[in-house]
Structures are given as structure tokens and as C-alpha cells.
N, C-alpha and C positions, 0 to 999 in steps of 0.2 A: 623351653625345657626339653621339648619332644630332638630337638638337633642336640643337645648333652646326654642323648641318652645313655650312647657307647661310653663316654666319660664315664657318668656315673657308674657304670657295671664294671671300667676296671680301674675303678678307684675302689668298689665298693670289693674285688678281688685283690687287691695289693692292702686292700687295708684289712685282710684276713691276717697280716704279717703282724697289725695291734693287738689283735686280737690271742695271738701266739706269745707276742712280748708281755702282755699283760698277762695270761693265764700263766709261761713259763716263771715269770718274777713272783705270782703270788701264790704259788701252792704251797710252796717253803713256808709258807706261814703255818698251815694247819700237818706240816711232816717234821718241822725243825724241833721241837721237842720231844717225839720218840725218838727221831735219830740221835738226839743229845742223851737218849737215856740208853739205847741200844748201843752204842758206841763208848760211851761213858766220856763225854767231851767235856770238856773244862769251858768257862765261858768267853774265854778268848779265840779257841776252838770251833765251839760252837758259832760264836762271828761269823770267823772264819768261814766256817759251811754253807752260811747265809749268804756271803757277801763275797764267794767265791764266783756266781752267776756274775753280779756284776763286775765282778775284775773282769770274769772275759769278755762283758758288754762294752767297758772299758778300753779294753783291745780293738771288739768287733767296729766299734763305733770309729775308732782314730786308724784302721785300717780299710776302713770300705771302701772312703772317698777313693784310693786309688783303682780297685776295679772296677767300682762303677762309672771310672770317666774313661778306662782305658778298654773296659770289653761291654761297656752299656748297663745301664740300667737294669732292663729286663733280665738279664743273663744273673747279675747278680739276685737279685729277689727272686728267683726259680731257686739259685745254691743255699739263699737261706731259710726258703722251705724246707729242700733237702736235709740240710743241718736237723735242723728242727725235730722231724720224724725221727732222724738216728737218733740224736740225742736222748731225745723223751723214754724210747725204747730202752737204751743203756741205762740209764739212771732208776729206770724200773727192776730190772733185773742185777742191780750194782750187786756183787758177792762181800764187798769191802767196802770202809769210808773212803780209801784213796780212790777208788773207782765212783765211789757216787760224786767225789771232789773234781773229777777229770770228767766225768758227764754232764757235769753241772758248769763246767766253766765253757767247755765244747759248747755247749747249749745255748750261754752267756755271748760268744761270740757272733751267734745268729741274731741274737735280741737285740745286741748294740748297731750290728749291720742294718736290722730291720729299722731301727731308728732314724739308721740315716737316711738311705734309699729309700724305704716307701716315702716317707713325705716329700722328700726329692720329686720321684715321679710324677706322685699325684699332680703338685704344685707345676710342673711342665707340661702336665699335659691338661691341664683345666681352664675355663677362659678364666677371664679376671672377674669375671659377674660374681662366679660360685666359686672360686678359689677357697674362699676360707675356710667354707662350711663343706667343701670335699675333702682337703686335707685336714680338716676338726674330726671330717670319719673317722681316721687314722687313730687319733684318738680316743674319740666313743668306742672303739672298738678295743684298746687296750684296757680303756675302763670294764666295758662289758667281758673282758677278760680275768682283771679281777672279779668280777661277780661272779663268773662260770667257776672263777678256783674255789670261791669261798665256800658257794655252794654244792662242790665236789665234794671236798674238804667236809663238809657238813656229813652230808650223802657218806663218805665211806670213813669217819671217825668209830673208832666203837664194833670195827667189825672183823676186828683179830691184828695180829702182831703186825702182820704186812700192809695193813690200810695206809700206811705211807707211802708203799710202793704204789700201790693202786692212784693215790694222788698225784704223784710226779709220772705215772703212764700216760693217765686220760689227756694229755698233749699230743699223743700221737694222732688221735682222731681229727681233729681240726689240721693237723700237719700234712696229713695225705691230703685233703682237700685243696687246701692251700696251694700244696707242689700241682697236681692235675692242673689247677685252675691257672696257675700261674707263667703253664704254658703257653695259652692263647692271649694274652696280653700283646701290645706291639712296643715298639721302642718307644723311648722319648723322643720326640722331633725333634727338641733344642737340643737333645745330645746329634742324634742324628746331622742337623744343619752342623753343629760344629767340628762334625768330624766327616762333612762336604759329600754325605747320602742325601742330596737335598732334592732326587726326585720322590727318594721315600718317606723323606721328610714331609713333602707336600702330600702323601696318600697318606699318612698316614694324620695330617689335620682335617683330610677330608672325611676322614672315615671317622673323626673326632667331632664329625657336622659345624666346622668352622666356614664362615660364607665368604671372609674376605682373607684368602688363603695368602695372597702376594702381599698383602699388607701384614703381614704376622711373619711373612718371612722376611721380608725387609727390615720389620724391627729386630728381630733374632739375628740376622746378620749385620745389622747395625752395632749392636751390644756388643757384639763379637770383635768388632774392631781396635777393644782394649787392645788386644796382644796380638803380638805376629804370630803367635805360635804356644797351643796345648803347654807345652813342655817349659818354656818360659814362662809363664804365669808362676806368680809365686804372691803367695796367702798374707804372708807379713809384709807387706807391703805398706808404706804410709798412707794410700789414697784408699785404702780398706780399714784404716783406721776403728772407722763407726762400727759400720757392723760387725767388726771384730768386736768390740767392746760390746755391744749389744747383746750377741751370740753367747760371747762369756756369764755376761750378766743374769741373761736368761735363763740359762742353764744350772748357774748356782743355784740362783735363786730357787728354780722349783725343786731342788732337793733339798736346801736349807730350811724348805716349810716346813719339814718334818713326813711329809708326805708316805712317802718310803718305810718311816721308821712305821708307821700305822700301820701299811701295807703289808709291811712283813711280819709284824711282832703284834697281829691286834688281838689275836688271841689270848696272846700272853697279857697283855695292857688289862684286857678285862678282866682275866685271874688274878690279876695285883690289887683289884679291886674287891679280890674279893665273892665274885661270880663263878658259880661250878662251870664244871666241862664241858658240859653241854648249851649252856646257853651262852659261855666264849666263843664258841664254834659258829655259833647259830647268829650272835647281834655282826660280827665280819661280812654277813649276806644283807644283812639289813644298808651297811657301811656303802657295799657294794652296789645294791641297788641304786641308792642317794646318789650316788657319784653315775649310774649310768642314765638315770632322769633329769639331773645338772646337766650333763653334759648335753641333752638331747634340746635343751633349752637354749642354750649356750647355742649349739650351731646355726640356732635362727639370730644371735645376739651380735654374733660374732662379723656378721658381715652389713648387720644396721646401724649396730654403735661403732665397732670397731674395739681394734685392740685393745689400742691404750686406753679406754675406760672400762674396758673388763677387768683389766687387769688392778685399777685406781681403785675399783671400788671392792673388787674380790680381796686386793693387800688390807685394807682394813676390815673386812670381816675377819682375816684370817686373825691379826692382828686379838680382835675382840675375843674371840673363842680360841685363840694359841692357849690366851693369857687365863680363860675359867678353867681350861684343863691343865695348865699350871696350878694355879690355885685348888683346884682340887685335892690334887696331889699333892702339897701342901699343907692343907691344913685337916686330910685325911675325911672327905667327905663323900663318902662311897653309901650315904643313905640314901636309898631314892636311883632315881634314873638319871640325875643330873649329868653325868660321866656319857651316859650314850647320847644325850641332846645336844651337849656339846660337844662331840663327835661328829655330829652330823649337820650341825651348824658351820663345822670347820670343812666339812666335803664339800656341804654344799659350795661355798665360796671357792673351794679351790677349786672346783671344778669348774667356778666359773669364769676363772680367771687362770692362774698358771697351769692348770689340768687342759686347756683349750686352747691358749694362747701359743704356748711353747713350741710345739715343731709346724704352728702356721707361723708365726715370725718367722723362726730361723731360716725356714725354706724360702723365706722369700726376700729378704734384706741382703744377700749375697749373689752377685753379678752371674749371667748364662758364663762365662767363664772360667771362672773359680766355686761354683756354688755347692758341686761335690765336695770340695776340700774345705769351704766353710762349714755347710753342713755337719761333715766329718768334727769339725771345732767344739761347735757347739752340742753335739749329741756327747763326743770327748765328756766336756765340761760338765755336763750332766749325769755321765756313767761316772766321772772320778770322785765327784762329790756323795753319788750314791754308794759309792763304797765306803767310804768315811764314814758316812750315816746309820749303811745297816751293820757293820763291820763293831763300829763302836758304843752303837743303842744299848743291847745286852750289859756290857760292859758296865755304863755309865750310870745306867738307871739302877744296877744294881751296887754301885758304890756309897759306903756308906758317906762318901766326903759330896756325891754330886747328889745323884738320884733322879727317881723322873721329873716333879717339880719343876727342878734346873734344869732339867735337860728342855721339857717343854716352854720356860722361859724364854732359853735360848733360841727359839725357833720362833717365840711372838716379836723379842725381839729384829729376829731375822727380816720379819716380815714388815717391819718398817721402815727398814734399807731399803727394802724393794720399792714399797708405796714413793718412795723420795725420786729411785731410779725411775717411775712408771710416770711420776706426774713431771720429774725436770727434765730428763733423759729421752724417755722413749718418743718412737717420731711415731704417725700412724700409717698406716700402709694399706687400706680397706680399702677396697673400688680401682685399684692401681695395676697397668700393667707389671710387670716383673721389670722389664724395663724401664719403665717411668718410674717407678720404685731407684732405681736402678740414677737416674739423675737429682732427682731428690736427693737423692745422700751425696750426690755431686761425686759418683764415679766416674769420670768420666776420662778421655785416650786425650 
């Protein structure tokens, strides 16, 4: 461990960008309805206002892959700090909703970036020992980003007209950090080797405390042999087949759990329940927690058991508890606590499985080649679906022909597509160079 040490501190800095993603995606929870009343938005509107972040994560996501293969890694995670800090800033001082909508989407476009690139990074520059449980940072830290919003959110409810603004600012303070720290980071070596800086390439594994530096480059320049050339590489390809499908799979799937809809709307979930204002506010931190103690478990799980049964046994807890918070809702059982238990029965699980799993597969089932552009895919597939999600929550649960019930049906449902995808489908990838990964799916020149 004492030779990962460097690893670890700029993974444990690139993965300040989860931490950005998660707190910018969840503050909208606890500012989404004064702004719905201060504005007077209709619920389609309101969507709209929620689910405007993710359009541009949307964006950020299916446009990174190109800068980060054409001007590095690093270069790009520095711009989406930057983003970030502006962002946070403008949205705090919006004069008007089209201005909080163009803040908010600007903002969106970091988050989807950060998506792709940090776990990119991490996943190149970590050995194969600790790979999972450094890019699973990435995550604990978007989770611990929901937690920091909820309990913002808690923190500045109740304390005048603008406490929404004050919720969608406190971004900026983790964002200046982030930007400073994000300076001394170094490149990726696999990007580096592939773009033939390959004495920096080699300082830059040593200063990564790798022992057997010629053999790490030999396999990076091995992989590299798919293609003659950056520019001809192209994603759709038939011998990318798998991980294409995987990437897609993976992505739906963690925003078909409903995940999102929670994230953004849980305040609101608990007032449909029936629960005053103050302690909607307040059980979102509880949620929070749950999911950043999961997780912290999970990054020891993740690289003893491996994916694919994190993922086998998290689809059917989710499965079990989709289906009590349907039935709740339902058959209108809001006496008791049962609504929060089974809340946190569903965090639990997902966090153990599609909360942890997600941007460690992606980043790693796609070749030193193409791995930006798949990445780019896969984070895609996950910000289009999240749009879907939080865009038509409001909507549905308030309609008298769906409601929540069906809505959360539809998502226990969901989750037993997955469990089929995770037990017939999914391959395992734990203890695997990138490269050995990398013949295993039998990509080969």
C-alpha cells in the first residue's frame, strides 16, 4: 500500500469531481419547490427545472470523450472544476428562471463530464490490485455528496425566502478546492503512451510507485495495437459489440431503479406521506447517510466478491423493497415508519450494487483505445435515462390515471431485468488488468 500512496491522493482529488456531481444533482431537491412556488411553474415546468441539470449532463457526458482523448485527461477535470465554481455561483444569484435554467444546465454539463473523466482517470492510473475500490471512491463521494446537500438543505430550510439560493451556492465551496487541487494531478500514462509521450509516461508510473514499469508499458502498448491510428478508431464497431451492450445495460439500468427519482423528489415522497416539513427535510439526511455507510462497505466487497455478485444480490433486494414502497403507496399505509425502512432497505441494496458497480465496470470493459468514447457511452446512457426519470416523476406520480404505486412498480419491476442481465449477461472483471479484461471479451487486432 505504502507504493499506492500517490494513487491514492489523486484519486482521492479527482474524486472531489463525485463529490461536486452528487451534491450539484441533489440540492434541487430541498430548492425545487420554493422555486415551483416562487416562479409559479406548472408540473411539467417544474420537470423541466429539475431535469434541466441532467439534459446538460446529458450533453457533458456524450461530449467529453472527445477532449479528454484529444487534449488529456487532466486538462479536462481542471475545466470541470472550473465549470463548476462558475456555475454554482450563477445559479445562486439567478435574477430570473431562465437564468436559473441556463445555470443549471451549464452546471449539468460539468457533472456529466465529471462522469466520464474521473472514473476514466482513476481506472488508468491505479494498479489492478485496488482498482475497484479507488474508482468505487468516485462514487462514495457522489454519494457523500448527496449527504452534504441533504443536510445543507436541512441546515438552511426555514430561514427566509432565499434559502434556496443559499442551497444551490454551498457548491461553490468544494468547487474552489477541487479546481486548486486539480492542478497538481499528472496525466494519465495510457493516455500519455498513446499519444507516444512515453518517457513521461514511464515518470509518471514511477511516481505512481509501479516496480515493474517496462512491463506495464509493454502491455499498454500491446492493447494499443488494435488500431493504426487515434482517429480511425471508431466505437460501433462489431468486435466492441459486448461492452457496448454492457455499458448501455448498465447505465439504464441504474437510473431505471428509481434511484434519481428519490434523490431528487424525497422530500416531496415524504410529504405525500403525509409528514410535515421539517422532518421531509431532515429523514433525505438519514437516506444520505445509509447510502454513504453502504457504500463504504461496498468498496471492501467490491474487489473480494466482485461485481457481478454485488450487483446478483443488490437486484433482488432492490427488487423486495421497490415492491413495499409500491405497496405502500398503494394501499395508502403511511401509519408508522414503515415508508422510511423501506427506503433505506432500498439504499441500502443499491448502494450495494448499482450505486458501486456502475462507473467501476464501465471504465474498465472498454479497450486503452476507444475507452474515452465508450466511457462517454455509457455515462450518455445514464444521464438520458436520468432525464426521463426526474423530468417525468412529478408528472406521473401526480397523475390520477398512474401515481406513485405504479410508478414505483415500474422500477421493482425494472430491477428484475437487471438481476437476469447480472446473473446471464454480466462477465466479472475483479483482479484483471485492463488489458486482460481487455482479451477476455476477446477484443482483439
Amino acid at each position: 500500500m505504502k507504493n499506492n500512496r500517490r494513487v491514492i491522493g489523486y484519486s482521492v482529488i479527482v474524486a472531489l469531481g463525485g463529490l461536486l456531481f452528487g451534491l450539484d444533482t441533489a440540492v434541487i431537491s430541498g430548492a425545487e419547490q420554493p422555486i415551483q412556488a416562487l416562479y409559479k411553474l406548472s408540473n411539467f415546468k417544474h420537470g423541466f427545472t429539475v431535469a434541466i441539470a441532467i439534459i446538460g449532463a446529458v450533453v457533458g457526458a456524450f461530449s467529453a470523450g472527445f477532449p479528454a482523448e484529444r487534449f488529456g485527461r487532466k486538462k479536462v477535470i481542471v475545466a470541470v472544476a472550473f465549470i463548476f465554481t462558475i456555475t454554482s455561483v450563477l445559479c445562486a444569484i439567478a435574477p430570473s428562471w431562465i437564468f436559473l435554467v441556463i445555470g443549471r444546465f451549464a452546471g449539468g454539463l460539468a457533472i456529466g463530464a465529471s462522469s466520464v473523466v474521473g472514473p476514466m482517470y482513476i481506472a488508468e492510473i491505479a494498479p489492478a490490485n485496488i482498482r475497484g475500490r479507488l474508482v468505487a471512491f468516485f462514487q462514495l463521494n457522489v454519494t457523500a455528496g448527496l449527504f452534504v446537500a441533504y443536510s445543507s438543505n436541512y441546515l438552511f430550510s426555514g430561514t427566509g425566502d432565499n434559502a434556496w439560493r443559499w442551497m444551490l451556492g454551498i457548491v461553490a465551496v468544494p468547487s474552489i478546492l477541487f479546481f486548486v487541487l486539480a492542478l497538481i494531478i499528472p496525466e494519465s500514462p495510457r493516455w500519455l503512451v498513446k499519444h507516444n509521450f512515453l518517457t513521461e509516461a514511464r515518470r509518471v508510473l514511477a511516481l505512481c510507485g509501479r516496480v515493474d514499469i517496462e512491463k506495464e508499458m509493454n502491455e499498454i502498448l500491446e492493447s494499443l495495437k488494435t488500431v493504426s491510428s487515434s482517429a480511425a478508431e471508431k466505437l460501433f464497431s462489431r468486435k466492441y459489440s459486448r461492452p457496448i451492450l454492457y455499458a448501455v445495460l448498465m447505465g439504464a439500468f441504474n437510473q431505471l431503479a428509481g434511484t434519481n427519482a428519490i434523490n431528487y423528489y424525497a422530500t416531496r415522497i415524504f410529504e405525500m406521506t403525509g409528514m410535515n416539513t421539517d422532518i421531509s427535510y431532515l429523514l433525505p439526511i438519514l437516506i444520505g447517510l445509509t447510502k454513504v455507510i453502504v457504500l463504504i462497505i461496498a468498496m471492501y466487497f467490491i474487489d473480494k466478491f466482485g461485481r457481478r455478485s454485488l450487483m446478483i444480490v443488490g437486484s433482488v433486494g432492490l427488487i423486495i423493497f421497490m415492491s413495499l414502497i409500491a405497496w405502500t403507496f398503494y394501499g395508502q399505509h403511511f401509519d408508522g415508519p414503515g415508508i422510511v425502512y423501506f427506503l433505506l432497505g432500498y439504499m441500502f441494496f443499491f448502494g450495494l450494487s448499482d450505486g458501486i458497480v456502475i462507473w467501476v465496470f464501465i471504465s474498465e470493459i472498454f479497450p486503452n483505445s476507444i475507452r474515452s468514447k465508450g466511457q462517454s457511452l455509457g455515462s450518455f446512457t445514464h444521464w438520458f435515462f436520468a432525464v426521463i426519470i426526474s423530468w417525468t416523476f412529478p408528472v406521473a406520480i401526480n397523475s390520477p390515471v398512474i401515481g406513485p404505486g405504479n410508478v414505483f412498480m415500474f422500477f421493482a419491476v425494472m430491477m428484475f431485468l437487471q438481476l437476469l442481465f447480472a446473473w446471464k449477461l454480466m462477465p466479472e472483471t475483479k483482479g484483471k488488468s485492463l488489458e486482460q479484461i481487455q482479451k477476455d471479451l476477446k477484443i482483439m487486432y
